[in-house]
C-alpha positions in Angstrom: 0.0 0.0 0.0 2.9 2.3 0.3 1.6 3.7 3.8 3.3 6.5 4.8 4.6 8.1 1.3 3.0 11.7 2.2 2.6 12.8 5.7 1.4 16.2 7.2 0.4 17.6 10.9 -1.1 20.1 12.1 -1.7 20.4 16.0 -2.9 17.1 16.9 -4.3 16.0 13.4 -1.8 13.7 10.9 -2.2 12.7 7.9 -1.1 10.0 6.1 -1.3 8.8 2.7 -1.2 5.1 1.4 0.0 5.7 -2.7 -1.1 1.9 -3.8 -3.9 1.3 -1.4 -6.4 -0.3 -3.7 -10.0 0.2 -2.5 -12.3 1.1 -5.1 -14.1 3.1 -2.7 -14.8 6.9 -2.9 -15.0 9.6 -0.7 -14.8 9.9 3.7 -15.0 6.3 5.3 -15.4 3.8 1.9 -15.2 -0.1 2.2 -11.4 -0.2 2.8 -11.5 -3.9 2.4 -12.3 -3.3 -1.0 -8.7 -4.3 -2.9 -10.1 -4.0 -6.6 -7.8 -0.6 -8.1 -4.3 -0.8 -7.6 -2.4 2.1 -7.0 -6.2 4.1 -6.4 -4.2 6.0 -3.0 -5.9 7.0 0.1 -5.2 9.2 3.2 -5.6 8.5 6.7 -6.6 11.0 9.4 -5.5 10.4 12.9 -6.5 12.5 15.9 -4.3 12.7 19.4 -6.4 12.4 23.0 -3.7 13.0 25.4 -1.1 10.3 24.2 -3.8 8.3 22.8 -4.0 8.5 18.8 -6.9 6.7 16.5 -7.9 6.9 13.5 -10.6 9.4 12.5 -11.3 9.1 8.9 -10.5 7.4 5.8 -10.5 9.5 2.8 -10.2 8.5 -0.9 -11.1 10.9 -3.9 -14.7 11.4 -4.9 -14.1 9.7 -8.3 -11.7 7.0 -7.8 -11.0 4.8 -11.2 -8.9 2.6 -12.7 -7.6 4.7 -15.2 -3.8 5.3 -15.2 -1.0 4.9 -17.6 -0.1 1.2 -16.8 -3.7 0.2 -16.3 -3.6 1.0 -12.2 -5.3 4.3 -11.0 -5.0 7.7 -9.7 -2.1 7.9 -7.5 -4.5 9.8 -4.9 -1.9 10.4 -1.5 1.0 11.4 -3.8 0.7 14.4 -2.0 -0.9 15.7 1.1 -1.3 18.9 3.0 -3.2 19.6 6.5 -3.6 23.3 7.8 -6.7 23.2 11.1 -9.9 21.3 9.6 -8.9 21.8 5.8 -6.8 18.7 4.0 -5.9 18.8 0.9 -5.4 15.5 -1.3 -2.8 15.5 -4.3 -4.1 12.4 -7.4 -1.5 13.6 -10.4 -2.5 10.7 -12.7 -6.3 11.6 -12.3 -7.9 12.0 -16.0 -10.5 14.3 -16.0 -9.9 17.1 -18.9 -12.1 19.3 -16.7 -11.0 23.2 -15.6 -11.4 24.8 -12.3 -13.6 23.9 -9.0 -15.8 21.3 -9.1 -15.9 20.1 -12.6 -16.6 17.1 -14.5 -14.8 14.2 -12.4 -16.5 11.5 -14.5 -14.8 12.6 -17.8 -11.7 10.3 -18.4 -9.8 12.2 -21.4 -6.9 13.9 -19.9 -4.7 10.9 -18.8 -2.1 12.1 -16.0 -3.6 15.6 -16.0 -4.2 15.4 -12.2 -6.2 16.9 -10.1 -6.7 17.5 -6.2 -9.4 16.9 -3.4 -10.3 19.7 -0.2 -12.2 17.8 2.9 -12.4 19.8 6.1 -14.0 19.1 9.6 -16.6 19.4 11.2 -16.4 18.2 14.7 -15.1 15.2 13.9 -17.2 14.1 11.0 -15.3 15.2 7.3 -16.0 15.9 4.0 -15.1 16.3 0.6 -15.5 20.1 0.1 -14.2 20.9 -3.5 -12.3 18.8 -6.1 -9.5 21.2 -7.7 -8.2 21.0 -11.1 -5.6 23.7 -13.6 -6.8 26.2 -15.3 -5.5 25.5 -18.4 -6.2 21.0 -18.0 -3.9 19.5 -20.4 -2.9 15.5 -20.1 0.8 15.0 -18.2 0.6 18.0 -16.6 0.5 15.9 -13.7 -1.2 18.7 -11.2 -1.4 17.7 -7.7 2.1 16.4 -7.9 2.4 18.7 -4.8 0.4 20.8 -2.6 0.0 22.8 0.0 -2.6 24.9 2.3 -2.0 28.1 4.8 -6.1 29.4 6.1 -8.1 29.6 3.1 -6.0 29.3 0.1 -4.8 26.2 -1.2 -1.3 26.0 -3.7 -1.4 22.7 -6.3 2.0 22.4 -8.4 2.1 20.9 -11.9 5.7 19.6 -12.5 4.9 18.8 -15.7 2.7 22.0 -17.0 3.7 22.9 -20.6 3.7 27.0 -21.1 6.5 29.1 -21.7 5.0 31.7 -19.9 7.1 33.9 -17.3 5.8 35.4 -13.7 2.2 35.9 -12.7 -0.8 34.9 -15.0 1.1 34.6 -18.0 -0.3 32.4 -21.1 -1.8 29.0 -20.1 -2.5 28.6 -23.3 1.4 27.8 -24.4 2.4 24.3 -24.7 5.4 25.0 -26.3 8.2 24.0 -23.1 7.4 20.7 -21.5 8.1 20.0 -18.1 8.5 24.0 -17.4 6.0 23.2 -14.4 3.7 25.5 -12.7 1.9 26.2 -9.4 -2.1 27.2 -9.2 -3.5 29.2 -6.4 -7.1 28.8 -4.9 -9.0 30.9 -2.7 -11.6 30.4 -0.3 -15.0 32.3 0.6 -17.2 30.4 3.3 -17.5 26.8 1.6 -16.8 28.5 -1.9 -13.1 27.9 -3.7 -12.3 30.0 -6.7 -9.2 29.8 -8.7 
């Protein structure tokens, strides 16, 4: 399962991802005995009570397939951030070819393009809150590859985003330098995320 290949804390909250845990399962506290997608990922919230720790939730991506390059899935867990109630979930083989927040996560014709998952608490009950992807989707871009979270805004790198573009909201549209990279910023209002 590969527990333990992203980990992040934040007071007495860890994280921890499992990169080839292979429930079929999708979003907060799935079947985990479910072994049907290899490679599908999951993440693993654990809560301290004094010096006790358990587990409080299981979380896997709200549209976990089969889909990736060598026939396995997603990769969610590749990366993982944690800032309060707010995680956010790096998958940077998911293939949706959707922009933006909250998009189409059933479409499967970007392969690699990635994408990346926001659950937050309540109490101690979570859920999934937004489901990120680039601006500009193209397949390989691999975003999600990282990510990280400060309050209310969320940063998703793309390693392998094409544009020659330079600085600050440059041309997405450019495909013409592979592997340049980039990073996306989101922003939160209340329950809303805009990019």
């Amino acid at each position: 399962d590969f527990f333990g290949y992203s980990v992040a804390i934040s007071g007495d909250t860890i994280v921890v991802t499992a990169l080839g845990e292979r429930s079929a399962a999708t979003g907060v506290n799935g079947d985990q005995t479910d072994n049907s997608f290899p490679h599908a990922g999951a993440a693993y919230v654990f809560v301290r009570n004094g010096t006790a720790w358990t587990q409080q939730a299981y979380l896997k991506a709200s549209n976990t397939n089969g889909d990736g390059p060598f026939g396995e899935s997603m990769q969610f867990g590749r990366s993982v951030a944690i800032a309060g109630d707010t995680v956010v979930v790096g998958a940077p083989w998911e293939t949706s070819a959707s922009t933006g927040v909250d998009g189409d996560q059933t479409d499967r014709s970007a392969p690699d393009a990635g994408a990346a998952y926001v659950f937050v608490r309540n109490g101690t009950t979570w859920t999934q809150q937004a489901y990120l992807k680039a601006s500009n989707t193209n397949a390989e871009d691999q975003f999600g590859y990282s990510v990280a979270v400060s309050g209310d805004t969320v940063v998703v790198g793309a390693f392998n985003e094409a544009s020659a573009a330079t600085g600050v909201n440059g041309n997405q549209a450019d495909n013409s330098l592979g592997g340049a990279g980039a990073a996306y910023v989101f922003a939160r209002g209340g329950t809303t995320w805009i990019s």
